[in-house]
Structures are given as structure tokens and as C-alpha cells.
C-alpha positions in Angstrom: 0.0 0.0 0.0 2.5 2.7 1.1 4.7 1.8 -2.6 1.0 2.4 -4.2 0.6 6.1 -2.0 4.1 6.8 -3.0 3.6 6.5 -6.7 0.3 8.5 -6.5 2.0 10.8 -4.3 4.9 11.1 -6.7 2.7 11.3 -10.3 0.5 14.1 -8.9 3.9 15.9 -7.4 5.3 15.5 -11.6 1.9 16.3 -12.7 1.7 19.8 -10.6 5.3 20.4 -11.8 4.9 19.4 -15.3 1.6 21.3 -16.1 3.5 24.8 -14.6 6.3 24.4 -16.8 4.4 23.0 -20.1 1.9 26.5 -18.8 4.9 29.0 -18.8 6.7 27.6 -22.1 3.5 27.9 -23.8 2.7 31.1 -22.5 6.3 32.3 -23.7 6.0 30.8 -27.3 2.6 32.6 -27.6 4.1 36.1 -26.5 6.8 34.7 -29.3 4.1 34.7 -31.7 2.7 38.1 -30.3 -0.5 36.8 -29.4 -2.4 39.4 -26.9 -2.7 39.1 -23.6 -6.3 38.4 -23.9 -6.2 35.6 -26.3 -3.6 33.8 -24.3 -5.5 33.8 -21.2 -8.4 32.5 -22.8 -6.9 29.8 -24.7 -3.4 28.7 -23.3 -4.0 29.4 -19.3 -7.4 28.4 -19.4 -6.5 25.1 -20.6 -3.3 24.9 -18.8 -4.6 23.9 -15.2 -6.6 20.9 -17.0 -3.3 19.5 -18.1 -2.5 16.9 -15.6 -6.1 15.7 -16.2 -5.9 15.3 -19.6 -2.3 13.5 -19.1 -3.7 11.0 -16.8 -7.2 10.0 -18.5 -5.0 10.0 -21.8 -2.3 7.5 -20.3 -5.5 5.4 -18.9 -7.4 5.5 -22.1 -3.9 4.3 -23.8 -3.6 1.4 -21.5 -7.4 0.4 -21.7 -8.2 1.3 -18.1 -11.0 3.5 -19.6 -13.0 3.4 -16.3 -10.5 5.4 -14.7 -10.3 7.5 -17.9 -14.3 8.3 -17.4 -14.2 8.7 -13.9 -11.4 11.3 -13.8 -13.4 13.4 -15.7 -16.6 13.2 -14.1 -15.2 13.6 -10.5 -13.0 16.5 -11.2 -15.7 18.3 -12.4 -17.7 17.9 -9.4 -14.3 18.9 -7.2 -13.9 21.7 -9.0 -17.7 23.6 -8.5 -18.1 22.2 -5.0 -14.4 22.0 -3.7 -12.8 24.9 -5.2 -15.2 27.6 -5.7 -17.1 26.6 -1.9 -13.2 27.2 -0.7 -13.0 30.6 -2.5 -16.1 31.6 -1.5 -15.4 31.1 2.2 -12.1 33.2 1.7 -13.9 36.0 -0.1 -17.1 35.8 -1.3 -17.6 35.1 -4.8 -18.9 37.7 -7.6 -20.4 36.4 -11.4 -19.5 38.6 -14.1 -19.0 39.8 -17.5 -19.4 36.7 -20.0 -19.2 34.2 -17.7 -22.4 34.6 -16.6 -24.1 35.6 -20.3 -21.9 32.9 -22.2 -19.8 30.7 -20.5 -22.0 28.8 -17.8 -25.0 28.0 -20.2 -22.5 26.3 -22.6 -20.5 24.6 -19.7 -24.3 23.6 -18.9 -25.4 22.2 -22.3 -22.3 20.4 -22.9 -22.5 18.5 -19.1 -25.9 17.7 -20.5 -24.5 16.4 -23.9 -22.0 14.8 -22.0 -24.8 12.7 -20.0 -26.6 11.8 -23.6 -23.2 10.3 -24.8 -22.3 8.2 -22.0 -26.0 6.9 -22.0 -25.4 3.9 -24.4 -22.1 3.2 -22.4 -19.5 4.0 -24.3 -18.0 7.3 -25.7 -16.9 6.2 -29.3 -14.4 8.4 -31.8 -17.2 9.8 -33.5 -18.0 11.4 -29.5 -14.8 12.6 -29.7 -14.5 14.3 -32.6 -17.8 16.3 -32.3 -16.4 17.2 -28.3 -13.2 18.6 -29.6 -14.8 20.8 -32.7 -17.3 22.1 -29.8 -14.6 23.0 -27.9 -12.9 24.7 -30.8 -15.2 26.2 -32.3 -16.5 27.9 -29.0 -12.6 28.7 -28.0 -12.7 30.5 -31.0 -16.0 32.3 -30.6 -15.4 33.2 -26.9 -11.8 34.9 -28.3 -13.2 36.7 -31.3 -16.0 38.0 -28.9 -13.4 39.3 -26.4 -11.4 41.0 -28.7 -14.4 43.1 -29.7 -16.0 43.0 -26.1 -13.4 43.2 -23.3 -13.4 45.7 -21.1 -9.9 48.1 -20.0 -10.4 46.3 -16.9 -10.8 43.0 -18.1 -8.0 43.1 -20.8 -5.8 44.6 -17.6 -6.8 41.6 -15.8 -5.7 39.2 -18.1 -2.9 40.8 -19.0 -1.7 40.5 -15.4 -2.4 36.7 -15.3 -0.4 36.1 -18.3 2.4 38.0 -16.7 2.6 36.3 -13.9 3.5 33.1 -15.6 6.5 34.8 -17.6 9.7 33.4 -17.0 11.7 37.3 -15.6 11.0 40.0 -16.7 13.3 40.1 -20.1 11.1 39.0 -23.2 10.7 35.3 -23.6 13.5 32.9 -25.3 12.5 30.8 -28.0 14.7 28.0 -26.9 13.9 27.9 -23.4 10.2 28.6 -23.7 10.6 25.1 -26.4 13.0 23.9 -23.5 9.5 24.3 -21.2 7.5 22.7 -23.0 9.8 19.9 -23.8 10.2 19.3 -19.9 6.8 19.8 -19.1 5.2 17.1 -21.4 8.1 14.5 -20.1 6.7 15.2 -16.5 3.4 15.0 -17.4 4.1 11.6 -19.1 6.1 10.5 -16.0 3.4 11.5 -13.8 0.3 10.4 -15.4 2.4 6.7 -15.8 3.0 6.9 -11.9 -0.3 8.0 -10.8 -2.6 5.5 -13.4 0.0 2.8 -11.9 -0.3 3.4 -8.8 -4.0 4.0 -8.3 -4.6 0.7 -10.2 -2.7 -1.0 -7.9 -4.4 0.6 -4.8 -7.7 -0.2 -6.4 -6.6 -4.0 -6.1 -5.4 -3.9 -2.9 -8.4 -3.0 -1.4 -11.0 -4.3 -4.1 -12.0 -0.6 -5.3 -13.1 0.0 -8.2 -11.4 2.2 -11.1 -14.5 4.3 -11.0 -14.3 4.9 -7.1 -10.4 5.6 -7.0 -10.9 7.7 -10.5 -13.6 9.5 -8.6 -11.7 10.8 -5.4 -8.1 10.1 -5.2 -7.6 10.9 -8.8 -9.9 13.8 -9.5 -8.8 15.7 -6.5 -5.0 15.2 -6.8 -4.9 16.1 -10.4 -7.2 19.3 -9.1 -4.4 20.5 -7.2 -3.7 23.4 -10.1 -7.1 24.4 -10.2 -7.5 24.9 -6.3 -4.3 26.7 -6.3 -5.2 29.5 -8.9 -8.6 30.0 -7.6 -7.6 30.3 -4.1 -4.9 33.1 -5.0 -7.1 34.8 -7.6 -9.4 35.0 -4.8 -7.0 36.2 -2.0 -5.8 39.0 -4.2 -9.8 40.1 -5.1 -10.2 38.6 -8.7 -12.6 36.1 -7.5 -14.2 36.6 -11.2 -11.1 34.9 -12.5 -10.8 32.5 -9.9 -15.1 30.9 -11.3 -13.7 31.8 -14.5 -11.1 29.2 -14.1 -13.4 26.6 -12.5 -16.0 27.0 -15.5 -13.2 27.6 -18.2 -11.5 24.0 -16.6 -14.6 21.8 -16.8 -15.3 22.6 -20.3 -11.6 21.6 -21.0 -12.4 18.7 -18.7 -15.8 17.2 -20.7 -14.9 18.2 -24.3 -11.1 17.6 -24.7 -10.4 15.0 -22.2 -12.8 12.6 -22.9 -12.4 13.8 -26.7 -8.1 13.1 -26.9 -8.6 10.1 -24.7 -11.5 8.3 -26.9 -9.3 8.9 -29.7 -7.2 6.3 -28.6 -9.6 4.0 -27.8 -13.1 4.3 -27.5 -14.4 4.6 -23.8 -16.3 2.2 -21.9 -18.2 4.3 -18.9 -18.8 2.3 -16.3 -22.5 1.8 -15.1 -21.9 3.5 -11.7 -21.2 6.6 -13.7 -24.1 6.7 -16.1 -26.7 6.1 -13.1 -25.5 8.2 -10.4 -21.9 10.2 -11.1 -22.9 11.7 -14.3 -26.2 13.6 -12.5 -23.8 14.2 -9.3 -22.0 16.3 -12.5 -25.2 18.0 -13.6 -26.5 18.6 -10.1 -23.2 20.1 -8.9 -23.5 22.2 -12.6 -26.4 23.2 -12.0 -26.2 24.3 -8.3 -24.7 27.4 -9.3 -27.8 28.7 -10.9 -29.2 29.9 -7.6 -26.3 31.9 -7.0 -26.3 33.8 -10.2 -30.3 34.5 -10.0 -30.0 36.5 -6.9 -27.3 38.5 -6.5 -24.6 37.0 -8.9 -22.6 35.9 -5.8 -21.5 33.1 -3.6 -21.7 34.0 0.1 -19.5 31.9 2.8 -22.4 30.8 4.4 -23.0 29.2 0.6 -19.5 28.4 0.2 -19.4 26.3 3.1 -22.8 24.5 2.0 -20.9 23.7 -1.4 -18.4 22.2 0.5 -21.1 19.9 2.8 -22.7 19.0 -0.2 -19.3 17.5 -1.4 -18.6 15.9 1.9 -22.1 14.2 1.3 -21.5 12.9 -2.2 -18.1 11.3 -0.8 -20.1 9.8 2.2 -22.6 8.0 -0.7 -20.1 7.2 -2.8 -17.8 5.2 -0.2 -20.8 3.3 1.5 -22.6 2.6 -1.2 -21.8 -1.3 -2.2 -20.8 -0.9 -6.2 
């Protein structure tokens, strides 16, 4: 058991590192290319904290443990609405603005739905996959043509802030060591994801668990870890629009590209569990938002911490409950 932890323990550690650097090389090879800060943030850093997930259900896909591949998905999703923005809420309460609230939640909503309609004959096939990923880009696209003729000064100031931060110094970016990044950063990732699949396949047959159940918590919140850091400091330092921007912005990565690049190697088998009582976890915890933006546009503490109960909950049912 304690060689399993480790190599958990150790992917998620290469995972964490890898995403950051493949994140800044990219970020440096788009400045390269003289991309704006706007389309950058929207495109490069939005996807970047999604990484390690994408790294793991890929390597799991690859080696046919599509359960785990599924489940990833599905339970970092729920993490990320309940886990991360319930923590950033009871740090500083949470504010809904600008397109995220016109745009980008009623598509994250629709596609957790066309997600659900997929996975209800049990399997997500290439032809799933392919109409995922030309969602994904053709909304990417959209959402970047939109802000170039929408965003606001303080908007464009905001993401031009958040790209800087993951600059390498202050000279201009290197080509060769922003290609030296991303080099190092997608041989971590691949070390990771290899150590974490390994070892949470081996933990699941130590203790007769399921690929679904360890996909579904140990998984999902490890490979989480980026997502709960950049909330949490976007909401420290008062940009709590940013830090539900990044939640919302990382589960559309999550259902459309993940389950999309994975199937691609193999089609996906999704395990019965999920179809009858993960995948509507994923709407309801969706969905649970709506109340918020209704009245007020904001997520109190009080609500933050009820995000969080509802989580504990869900992890309560999904232990006890015989699979």
C-alpha cells in the first residue's frame, strides 16, 4: 500500500510540476508569436490547469483502463464547482460577471448535458470525440473573437496581469527555453500520469476498489491540485471573477477535450456507476450554481461552506454505497 501512495504521491507531485512548466513555455511561445494578452489567457492558461487531467485520462485510455479515464473526468468536475469555488467563497465571497455569466456557464451547462446523452449507451466512441473537440474549438474560438471586440480596460488589464505572472523574468521570452519548457513539461506530465494510473490501479486491487471509485476521489482531486491553487490566490488577491472563471473555463476543457483526446485512442467504456449516479452528481453540482447567479450574482461563505457539505455528502454516498 505505502509503494502504491508513493507512486500516486509522486505522479501528482510530476503532474503539478509538469503542467506549470508546459503553462509558462507555452505562455512564452505565444508572447513569441505576439499573441495578446487576452487571447492567451483565454486559450493557453485556461486550458493549462486541466493538463495533468488530460495527461492521466489519456495514459489510462492508452492502457485500456478507460473506467478510470471516465471517472477522472466526471469527479474533477464535481471537485472543481463544489471543492474549489465553496473554498474561494469562504475566503472571499464570490462575484459572477462579464461573459461568464451571459456565455460561458449556459455552454459549460449544455455540454454537461451532452456529455450525460453520450455516455447513455455506455461508451463514448471516436465519433464522440470528434464532435467534443470541434465544440470545444469552435467555441474557444468564438469566446476569443467575442473578447477581442467586447473586453473591457479592466478586463483586458486583468488578463494581461495573469499572463504576466506566468512569464519566465521580466526580459522578453526565449524561443529555446520557452521550447526547452514545453519539452520538460510534457516528459513530466508523461512520468506523472504513468506513476499516478500505476499506482491508483494497484491501490484499487489492494483494497478491491473500483477504477470508478479511485478515478472518482483520489484521482480527481489530486490532479485538481492546479485548479485549487489558482482559484484560491485569484481569490485572495480580489479577482474572485477569474478564480469561477477558471473553474467554469476548466470543466469545459475537462468534458470536451479530455474525454475527446482520450477516446481517440480507444473508444471509452463508462462504467454503469457513472451513467446512473456520477454523471447527475456532475449536472446537479453544474447546476447548483444557478441559484447563486439568479440572486445577486454571488456566492456568500455561508454558501460556500454549504458547497463544501454537499461534497462531503457525495463522498459519504459514494464510499458506502456497495458498487
Amino acid at each position: 500500500m505505502i509503494v502504491s501512495l508513493a507512486l500516486i504521491a509522486l505522479g501528482i507531485a510530476l503532474l503539478v510540476g509538469g503542467g506549470e512548466a508546459l503553462v509558462r513555455g507555452a505562455v512564452g511561445l505565444a508572447t513569441i508569436a505576439r499573441l495578446t494578452p487576452a487571447v492567451i489567457g483565454l486559450t493557453v492558461v485556461a486550458a493549462g490547469t486541466s493538463v495533468p487531467e488530460l495527461a492521466v485520462s489519456g495514459i489510462a485510455a492508452y492502457q485500456g483502463k478507460t473506467e478510470l479515464a471516465v471517472a477522472n473526468v466526471f469527479g474533477s468536475n464535481i471537485f472543481n464547482v463544489l471543492v474549489i469555488v465553496g473554498l474561494c467563497a469562504v475566503v472571499r465571497p464570490i462575484a459572477f460577471t462579464g461573459n461568464t455569466v451571459r456565455l460561458e456557464y449556459p455552454v459549460l451547462a449544455i455540454v454537461t448535458l451532452l456529455c450525460l446523452a453520450i455516455t447513455q449507451d455506455g461508451s463514448f466512441n471516436r465519433l464522440d470525440a470528434v464532435l467534443c473537440l470541434a465544440i470545444y474549438i469552435g467555441f474557444t474560438a468564438y469566446l476569443v473573437s467575442l473578447v477581442r471586440e467586447q473586453v473591457s480596460a479592466s478586463e483586458a488589464k486583468e488578463l494581461k496581469a495573469e499572463v504576466r505572472e506566468l512569464e519566465t523574468g521580466n526580459k522578453p521570452p526565449r524561443l529555446v527555453f520557452s521550447l526547452a519548457l514545453v519539452l520538460a513539461g510534457v516528459v513530466l506530465l508523461a512520468g506523472g500520469a504513468q506513476a499516478t494510473v500505476t499506482g491508483a490501479s494497484d491501490l484499487a486491487r489492494m483494497f478491491g476498489w473500483s477504477e470508478r471509485l479511485i478515478g472518482l476521489t483520489i484521482v480527481s482531486a489530486g490532479t485538481g491540485l492546479p485548479e485549487v491553487v489558482a482559484s484560491l490566490v485569484s481569490s485572495i488577491r480580489g479577482r474572485s471573477d477569474l478564480a469561477v472563471g477558471n473553474v467554469i473555463g476548466s470543466n469545459l476543457f475537462n468534458t470536451l477535450i479530455i474525454p475527446g483526446v482520450s477516446a481517440l485512442f480507444a473508444p471509452l467504456a463508462v462504467a454503469p456507476g457513472l451513467i446512473a449516479s456520477d454523471g447527475w452528481w456532475m449536472l446537479g453540482a453544474t447546476l447548483v450554481l444557478v441559484p447563486f447567479m439568479l440572486t445577486g450574482r454571488r456566492v456568500s461563505r455561508l454558501e460556500g461552506a454549504v458547497l463544501l457539505a454537499i461534497y462531503g455528502a457525495y463522498l459519504g454516498l459514494l464510499i458506502a454505497t456497495p458498487e
